[in-house]
N, C-alpha and C positions, 0 to 999 in steps of 0.2 A: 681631570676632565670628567666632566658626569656624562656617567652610560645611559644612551639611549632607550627610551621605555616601547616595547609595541604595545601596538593598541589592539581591540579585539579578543576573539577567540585564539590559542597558537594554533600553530599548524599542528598537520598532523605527522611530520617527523619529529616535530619535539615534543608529542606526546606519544608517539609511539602507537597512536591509535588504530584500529582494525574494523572494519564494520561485521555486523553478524545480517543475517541472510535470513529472514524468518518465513519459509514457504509452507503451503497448505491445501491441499483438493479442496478444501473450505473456504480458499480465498480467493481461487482460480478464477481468474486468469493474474490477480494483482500478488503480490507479495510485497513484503517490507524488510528497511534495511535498518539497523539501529548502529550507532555509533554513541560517540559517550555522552553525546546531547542532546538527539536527537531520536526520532526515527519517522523515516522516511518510506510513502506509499509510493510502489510503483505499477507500471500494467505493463504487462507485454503484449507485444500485439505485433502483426504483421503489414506489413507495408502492401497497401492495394492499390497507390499510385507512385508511377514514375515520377521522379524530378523533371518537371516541364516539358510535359507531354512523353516521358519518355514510358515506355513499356516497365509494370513495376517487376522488383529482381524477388519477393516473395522476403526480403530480408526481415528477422525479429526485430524490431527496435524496443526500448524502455520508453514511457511516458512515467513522468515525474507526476502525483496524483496531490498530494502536499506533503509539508511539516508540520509533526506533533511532538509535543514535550510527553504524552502520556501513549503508551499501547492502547488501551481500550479506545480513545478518540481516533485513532487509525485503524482499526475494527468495524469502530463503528460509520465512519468515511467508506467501509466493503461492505458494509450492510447496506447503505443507504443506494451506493453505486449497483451492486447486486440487485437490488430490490428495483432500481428505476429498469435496469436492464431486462426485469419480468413482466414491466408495466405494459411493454409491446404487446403482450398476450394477452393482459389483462383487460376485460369486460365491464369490470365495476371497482370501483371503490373499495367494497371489501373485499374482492381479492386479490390488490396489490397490499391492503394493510395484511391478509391472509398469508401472503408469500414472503413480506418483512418478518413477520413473527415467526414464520419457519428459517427463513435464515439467521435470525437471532437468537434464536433458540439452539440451533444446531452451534452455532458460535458460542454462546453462551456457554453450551455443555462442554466443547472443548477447553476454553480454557476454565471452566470447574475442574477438568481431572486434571488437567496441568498443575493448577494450583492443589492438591490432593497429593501428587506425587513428588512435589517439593518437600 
């Protein structure tokens, strides 16, 4: 009798798979999770409203931010998101492009010495 084929990615008990947790003051508030195909933005964030109408409990939840095949394009998804998040302040034009290039810059330099100390 012919064995059945799955289709898809397997799971992940039959790869054995783990994800990694990559956190950062630099990334803050989002972090990212990589697994062996992926890697995944998330935010954390706190709950400022109850479920229908109810008083909120202050609890953390995860917001899923997307999926990237590459680090640097979920970097730079926290640069873009950081940088809209400076735009409330911002007065003009060049100093939200002002405030993207200081967080890119700061990102950039980190993973420069990462890649250094590899």
């Amino acid at each position: 009798m012919e064995e059945k084929r799955k289709r898809g990615r397997p799971s992940k008990s039959e790869t054995g798979e783990t994800r990694t947790t990559i956190t950062d003051p630099l990334l803050e508030p989002y972090y990212i999770e990589k697994d062996s195909f992926q890697f995944i933005l998330l935010e954390k964030s706190t709950a400022t409203r109850g479920f229908a109408g109810k008083v909120a409990t202050g609890k953390e939840t995860t917001n899923v931010i997307g999926y990237y095949t590459q680090l640097g394009n979920a970097i730079k998804k926290v640069i873009s998101l950081r940088a809209g998040k400076y735009s409330k302040k911002c007065e003009s034009l060049k100093e939200y492009v002002e405030n993207w290039e200081t967080l890119k810059v700061e990102i950039e330099n980190l993973v420069n010495n990462l890649n250094h100390k590899i």
